[in-house]
C-alpha positions in Angstrom: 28.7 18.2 -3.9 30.2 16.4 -1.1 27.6 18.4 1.5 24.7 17.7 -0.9 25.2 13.9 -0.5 25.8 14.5 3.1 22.3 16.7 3.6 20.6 13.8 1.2 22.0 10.6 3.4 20.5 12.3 6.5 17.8 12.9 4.9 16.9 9.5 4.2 18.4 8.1 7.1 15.9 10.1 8.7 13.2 9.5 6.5 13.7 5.7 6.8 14.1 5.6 10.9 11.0 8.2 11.3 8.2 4.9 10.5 10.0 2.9 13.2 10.0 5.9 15.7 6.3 6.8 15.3 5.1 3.0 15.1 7.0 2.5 18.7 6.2 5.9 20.2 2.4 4.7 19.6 1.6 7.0 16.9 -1.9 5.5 15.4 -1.6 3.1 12.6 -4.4 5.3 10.7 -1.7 8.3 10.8 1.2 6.3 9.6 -1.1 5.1 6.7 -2.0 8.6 6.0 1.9 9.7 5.7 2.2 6.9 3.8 -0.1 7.5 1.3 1.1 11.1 1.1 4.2 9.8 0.2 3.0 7.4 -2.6 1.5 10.8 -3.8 4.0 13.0 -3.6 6.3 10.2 -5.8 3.2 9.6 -8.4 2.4 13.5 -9.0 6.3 13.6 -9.7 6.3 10.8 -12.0 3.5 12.3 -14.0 5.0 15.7 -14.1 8.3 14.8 -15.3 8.2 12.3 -17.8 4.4 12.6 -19.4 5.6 15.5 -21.4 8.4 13.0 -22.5 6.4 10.4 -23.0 3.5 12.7 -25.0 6.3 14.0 -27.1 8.0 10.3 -28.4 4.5 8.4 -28.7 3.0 11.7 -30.2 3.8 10.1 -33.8 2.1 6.8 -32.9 -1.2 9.2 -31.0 -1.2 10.4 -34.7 -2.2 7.4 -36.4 -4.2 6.2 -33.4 -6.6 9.5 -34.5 -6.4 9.2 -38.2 -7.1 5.5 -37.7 -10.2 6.2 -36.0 -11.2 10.4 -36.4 -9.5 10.3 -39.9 -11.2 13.9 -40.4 -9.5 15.1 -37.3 -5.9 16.4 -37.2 -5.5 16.0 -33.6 -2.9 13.9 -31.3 -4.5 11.1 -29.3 -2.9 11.3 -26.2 -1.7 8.1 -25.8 0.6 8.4 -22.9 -1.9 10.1 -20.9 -4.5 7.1 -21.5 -1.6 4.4 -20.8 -0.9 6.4 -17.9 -4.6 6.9 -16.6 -5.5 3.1 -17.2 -2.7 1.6 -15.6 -3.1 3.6 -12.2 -6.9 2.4 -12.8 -5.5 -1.1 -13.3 -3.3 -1.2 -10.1 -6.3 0.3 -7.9 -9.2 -2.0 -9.5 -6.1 -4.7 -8.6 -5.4 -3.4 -5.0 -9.1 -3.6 -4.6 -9.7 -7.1 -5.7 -6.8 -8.6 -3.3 -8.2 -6.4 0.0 -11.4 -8.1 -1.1 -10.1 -11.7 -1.8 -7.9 -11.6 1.7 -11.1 -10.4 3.7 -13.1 -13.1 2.8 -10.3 -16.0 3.6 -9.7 -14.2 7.1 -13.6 -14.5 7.7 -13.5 -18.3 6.5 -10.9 -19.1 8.4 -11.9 -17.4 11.8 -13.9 -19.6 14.0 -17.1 -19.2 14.8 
């Protein structure tokens, strides 16, 4: 165990430093961006896979009603998680959009000329 810990702190030692190194070394800014968002995938795709199937399987009662409440002929699961899942990632982008947006236009008002 004690090794493990020792392999993971060098890890993220090195993981941490390894932004700093490429931004000085004059690595594009394009490329860090692209390792970064890599990154944001590699933790969102292991989110999903790990706890949806939890998350399916304790709202599957409430899914349940939410399809006899509206398909009362069905005996299907609405998946529930899935769509809470699906509409906040659409949330956060339609979000990160808006504020890109917003802070391009106040950088062009307050440019001169």
């Amino acid at each position: 165990k004690g090794s493990a810990a020792v392999v993971l702190l060098a890890v993220a030692v090195g993981g941490g430093t390894l932004p700093l190194y490429l931004a000085s070394s004059g690595v594009s800014e394009d490329a860090i961006r692209c390792c970064n968002a890599f990154a944001g995938g590699v933790l969102l795709a292991a989110a999903l896979v790990h706890m949806l199937p939890d998350s399916e399987k304790e709202l599957s009662m409430l899914g349940h009603s939410l399809q006899q409440l509206f398909a009362p002929e069905s005996d299907g699961v609405f998946p529930l998680a899935s769509s809470v899942a699906g509409l906040a990632f659409l949330l956060l982008m339609l979000l990160e959009a808006s504020i890109k947006r917003v802070s391009k236009q106040e950088v062009s008002i307050h440019l001169p000329g």
